[in-house]
C-alpha positions in Angstrom: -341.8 3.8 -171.5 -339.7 5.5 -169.0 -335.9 4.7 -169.1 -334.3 5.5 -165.9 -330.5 6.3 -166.2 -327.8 7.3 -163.8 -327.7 11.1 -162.2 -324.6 12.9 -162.8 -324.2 12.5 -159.2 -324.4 8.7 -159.6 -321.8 8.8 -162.0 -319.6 11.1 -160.2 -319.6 9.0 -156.9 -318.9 5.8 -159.3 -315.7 7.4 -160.9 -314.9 8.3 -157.5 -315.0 5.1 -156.2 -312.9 3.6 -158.9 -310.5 6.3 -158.7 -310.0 6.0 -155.2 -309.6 1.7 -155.8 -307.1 3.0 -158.1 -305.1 4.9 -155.9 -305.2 2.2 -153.5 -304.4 -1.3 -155.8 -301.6 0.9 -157.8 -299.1 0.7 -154.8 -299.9 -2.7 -153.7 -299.1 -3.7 -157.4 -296.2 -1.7 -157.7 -294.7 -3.7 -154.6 -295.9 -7.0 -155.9 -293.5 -6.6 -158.8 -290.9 -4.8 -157.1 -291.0 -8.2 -155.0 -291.5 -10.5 -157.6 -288.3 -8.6 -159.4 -286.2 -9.5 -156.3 -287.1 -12.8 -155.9 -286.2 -13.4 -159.8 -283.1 -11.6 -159.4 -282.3 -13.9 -156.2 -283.3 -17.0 -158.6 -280.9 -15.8 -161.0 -278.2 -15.4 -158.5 -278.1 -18.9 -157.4 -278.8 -20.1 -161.5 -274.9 -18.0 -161.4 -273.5 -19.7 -158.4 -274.9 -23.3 -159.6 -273.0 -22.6 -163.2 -269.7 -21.9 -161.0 -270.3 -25.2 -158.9 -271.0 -27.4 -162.4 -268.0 -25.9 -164.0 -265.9 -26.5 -161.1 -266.4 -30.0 -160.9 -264.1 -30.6 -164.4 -261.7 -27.6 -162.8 -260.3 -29.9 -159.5 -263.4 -27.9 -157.8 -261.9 -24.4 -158.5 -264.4 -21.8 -160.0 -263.7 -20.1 -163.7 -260.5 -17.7 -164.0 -258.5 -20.1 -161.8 -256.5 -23.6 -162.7 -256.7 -27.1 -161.1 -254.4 -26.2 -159.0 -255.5 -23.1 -157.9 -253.6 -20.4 -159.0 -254.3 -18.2 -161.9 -255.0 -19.0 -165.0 -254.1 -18.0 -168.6 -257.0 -19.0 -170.3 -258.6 -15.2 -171.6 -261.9 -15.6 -172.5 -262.6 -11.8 -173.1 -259.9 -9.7 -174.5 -258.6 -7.0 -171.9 -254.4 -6.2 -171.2 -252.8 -7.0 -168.0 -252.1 -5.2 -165.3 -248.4 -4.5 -163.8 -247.5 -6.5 -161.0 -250.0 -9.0 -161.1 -249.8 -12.6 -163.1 -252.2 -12.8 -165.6 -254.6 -10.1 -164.2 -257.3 -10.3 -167.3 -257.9 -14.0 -166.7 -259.8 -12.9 -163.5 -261.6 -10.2 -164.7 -265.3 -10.1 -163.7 -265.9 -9.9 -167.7 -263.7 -13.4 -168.6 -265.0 -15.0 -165.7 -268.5 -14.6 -167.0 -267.6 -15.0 -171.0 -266.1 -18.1 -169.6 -269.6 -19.8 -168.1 -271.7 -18.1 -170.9 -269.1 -19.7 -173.8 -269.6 -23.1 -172.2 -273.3 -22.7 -172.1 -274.2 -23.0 -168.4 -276.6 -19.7 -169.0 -278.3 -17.5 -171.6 -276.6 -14.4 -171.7 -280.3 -12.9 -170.4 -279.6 -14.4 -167.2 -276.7 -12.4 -166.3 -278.9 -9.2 -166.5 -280.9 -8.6 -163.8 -284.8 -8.1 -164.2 -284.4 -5.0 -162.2 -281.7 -3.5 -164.8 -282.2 -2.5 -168.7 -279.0 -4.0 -170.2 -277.3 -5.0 -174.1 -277.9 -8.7 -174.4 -274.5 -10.3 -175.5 -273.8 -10.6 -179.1 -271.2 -13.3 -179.3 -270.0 -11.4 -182.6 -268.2 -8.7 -180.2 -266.6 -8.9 -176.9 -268.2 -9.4 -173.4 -268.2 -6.3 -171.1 -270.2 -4.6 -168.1 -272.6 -3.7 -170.7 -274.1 -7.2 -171.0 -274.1 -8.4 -167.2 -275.5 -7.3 -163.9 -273.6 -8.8 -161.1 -270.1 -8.1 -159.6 -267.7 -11.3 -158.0 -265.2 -11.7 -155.8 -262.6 -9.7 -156.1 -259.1 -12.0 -156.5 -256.1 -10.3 -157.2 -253.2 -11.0 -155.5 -249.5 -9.7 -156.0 -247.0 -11.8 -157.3 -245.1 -11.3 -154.2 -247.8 -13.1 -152.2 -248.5 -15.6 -155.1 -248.9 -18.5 -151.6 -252.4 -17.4 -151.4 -254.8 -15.8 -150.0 -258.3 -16.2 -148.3 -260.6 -15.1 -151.6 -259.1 -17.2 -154.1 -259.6 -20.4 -151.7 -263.0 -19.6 -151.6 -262.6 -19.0 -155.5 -264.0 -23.1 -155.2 -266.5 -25.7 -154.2 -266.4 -25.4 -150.4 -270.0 -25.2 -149.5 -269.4 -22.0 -147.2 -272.3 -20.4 -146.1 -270.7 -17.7 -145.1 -268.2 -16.8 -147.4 -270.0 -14.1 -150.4 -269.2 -15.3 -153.9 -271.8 -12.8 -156.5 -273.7 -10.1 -155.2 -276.1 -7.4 -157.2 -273.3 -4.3 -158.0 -272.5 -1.2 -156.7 -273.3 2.0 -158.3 -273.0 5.7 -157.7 -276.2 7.3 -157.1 -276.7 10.3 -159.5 -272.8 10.4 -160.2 -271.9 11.3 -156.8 -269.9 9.2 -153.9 -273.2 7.8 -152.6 -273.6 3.9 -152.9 -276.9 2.3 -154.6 -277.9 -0.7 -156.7 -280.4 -1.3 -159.2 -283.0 -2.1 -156.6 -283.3 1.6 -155.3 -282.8 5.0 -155.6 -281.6 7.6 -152.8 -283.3 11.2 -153.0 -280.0 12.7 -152.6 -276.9 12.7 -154.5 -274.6 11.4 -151.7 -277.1 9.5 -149.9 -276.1 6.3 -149.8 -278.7 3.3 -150.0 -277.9 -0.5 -151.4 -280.2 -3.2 -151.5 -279.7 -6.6 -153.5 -278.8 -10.3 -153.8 -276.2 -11.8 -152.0 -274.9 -15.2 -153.3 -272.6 -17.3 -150.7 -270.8 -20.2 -151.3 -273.2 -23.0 -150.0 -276.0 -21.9 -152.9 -278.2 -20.1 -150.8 -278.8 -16.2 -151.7 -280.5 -13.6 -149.2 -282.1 -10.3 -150.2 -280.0 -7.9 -147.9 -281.4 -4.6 -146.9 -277.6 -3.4 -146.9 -273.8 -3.9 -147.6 -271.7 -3.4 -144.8 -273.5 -5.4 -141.7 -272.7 -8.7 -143.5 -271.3 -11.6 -141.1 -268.7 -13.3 -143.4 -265.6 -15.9 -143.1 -262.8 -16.6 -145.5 -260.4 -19.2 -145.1 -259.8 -19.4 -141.6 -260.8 -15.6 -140.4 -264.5 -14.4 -139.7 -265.7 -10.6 -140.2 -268.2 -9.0 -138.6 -270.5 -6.5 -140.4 -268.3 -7.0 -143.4 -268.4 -4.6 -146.6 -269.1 -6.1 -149.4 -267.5 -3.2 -151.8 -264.9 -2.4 -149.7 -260.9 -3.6 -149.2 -261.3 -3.0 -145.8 -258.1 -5.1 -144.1 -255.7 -5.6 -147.3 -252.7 -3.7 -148.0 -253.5 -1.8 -151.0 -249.6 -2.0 -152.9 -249.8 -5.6 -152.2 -253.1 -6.9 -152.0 -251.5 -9.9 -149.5 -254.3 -10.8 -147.6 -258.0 -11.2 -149.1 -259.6 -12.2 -146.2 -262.7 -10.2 -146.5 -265.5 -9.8 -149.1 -264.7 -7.3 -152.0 -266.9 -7.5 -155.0 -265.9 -6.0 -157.8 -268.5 -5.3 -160.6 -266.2 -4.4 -164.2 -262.5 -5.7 -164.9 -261.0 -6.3 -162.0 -260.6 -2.8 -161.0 -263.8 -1.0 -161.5 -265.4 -1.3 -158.0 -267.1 1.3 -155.4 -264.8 1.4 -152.0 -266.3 3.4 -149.8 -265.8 6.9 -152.2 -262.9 6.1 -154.0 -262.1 3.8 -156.8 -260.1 2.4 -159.2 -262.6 3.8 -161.8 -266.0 4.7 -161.3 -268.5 2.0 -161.8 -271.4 2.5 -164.4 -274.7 3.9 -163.5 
């Protein structure tokens, strides 16, 4: 009996095919979980925000690192010294604020990492730092002087604004250089700058924004146009008086990305 078999050229147009199926399905797949990635990032961004709003409701409706009556508060969560000139500076830290959420339970300590971003899950034998958590807050510092307020911290609270930012994805420097980036891409050139990530306002809903200075954003009683989210764009720098603009800041309270210059580099 006569078996009939494939031809080499058979089997060469075969592993063509599947090769060339392969070239086209890898991409599609590759964006499928690049998407699927954001979307659980953007999950996890509002799982944040809700564990602020749940907290607030035993804090007089102000979020973690500030008292019932909205000023500062002394309770320090994470160990870190204070800063000159400003009252209790380390109860605001990015770090406390999070240790303070994670200590009561209102998330795992894999949820603050994001599913885009290798990270050291938090071991609640040692302290909590920017080594166990993905996402900056708004910045809140303001100087003694100027204790009266100011626009951040009274959005530090349960006022359902949609357009005031709360959490965002972080900044970080792209290949050690001044250009901006998150963990969602990755510029070709060192000082090319290119941020993509979840933005968190203060009504629960999160967007996916395709950058960080075109944002549209009120705070307190004054609206911005094509705000910068990692930026101190309108405050005095000695003083810190006003506030009335996004600034997120990603480690401490001082470790942020302002257009080039920082108060200390944050982590790639």
């Amino acid at each position: 009996m006569k078996h009939k078999a494939f031809t080499l050229i058979e089997l060469l147009v075969v592993i063509s095919i599947i090769a060339l199926l392969i070239g086209i399905l890898l991409p599609a797949l590759g964006a499928a979980r690049r998407t699927a990635r954001q979307m659980q990032n953007s999950t996890q961004v509002r799982g944040i925000h809700t564990a602020l709003v749940l907290f607030s409701q035993g804090n007089n409706t102000y979020y973690p690192g500030m008292t019932t009556t909205g000023g500062v508060s002394t309770t320090i969560e994470n160990t870190g010294g204070t800063t000159a000139g400003y009252a209790s500076a380390s109860a605001i830290e990015t770090e406390n604020r999070f240790k303070i959420l994670h200590a009561d339970n209102y998330f795992t300590s894999e949820y603050m990492i994001s599913p885009s971003e290798t990270k050291t899950q938090y071991d609640e034998a040692e302290n909590l730092s920017a080594n166990n958590y993905s996402y900056s807050m708004l910045e809140l510092r303001v100087a003694i002087t100027a204790a009266a307020g100011s626009a951040r911290r009274n959005e530090w609270r349960d006022t359902s604004n949609s357009e005031s930012v709360v959490i965002s994805d972080r900044a970080k420097y792209s290949s050690g250089s001044t250009g901006l980036k998150s963990v969602h891409t990755n510029p070709s050139g060192a000082s090319d700058e290119e941020w993509r990530g979840s933005v968190g306002f203060n009504d629960n809903h999160v967007s996916f924004e395709a950058t960080h200075d075109q944002l549209d954003t009120q705070f307190g009683d004054v609206s911005k146009t094509d705000d910068d989210l990692f930026a101190d764009e309108d405050d005095d720098p000695a003083t810190y008086q006003t506030g009335d603009t996004a600034f997120m800041v990603y480690e401490g309270e001082a470790e942020v990305y302002d257009n080039g210059a920082t108060d200390g580099a944050p982590a790639n």
